[in-house]
C-alpha positions, -999 to +999 in steps of 0.1 A: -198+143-416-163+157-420-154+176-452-127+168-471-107+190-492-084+175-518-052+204-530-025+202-557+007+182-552+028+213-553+005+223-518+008+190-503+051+196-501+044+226-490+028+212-459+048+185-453+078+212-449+061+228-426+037+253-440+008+266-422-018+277-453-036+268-482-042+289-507-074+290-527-058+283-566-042+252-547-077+239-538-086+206-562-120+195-548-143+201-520-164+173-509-191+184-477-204+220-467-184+239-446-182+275-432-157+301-426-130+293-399-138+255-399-115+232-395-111+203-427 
């Protein structure tokens, strides 16, 4: 099962123009287990 990350509005703009990170304060909700260097 995929995890799913939900981040703060101000972080989904971000993306949108182009951004390649995401920063941990901009992290809302993480539903799933996951390790280091997975992909979400």
């Amino acid at each position: 099962m995929a995890t799913i990350i939900t981040v703060s509005k101000k972080c989904i703009e971000r993306l949108l123009s182009g951004h390649l990170w995401v920063f941990n304060n901009e992290l809302k909700t993480i539903a799933g287990s996951y390790a280091n260097g997975d992909i979400v």
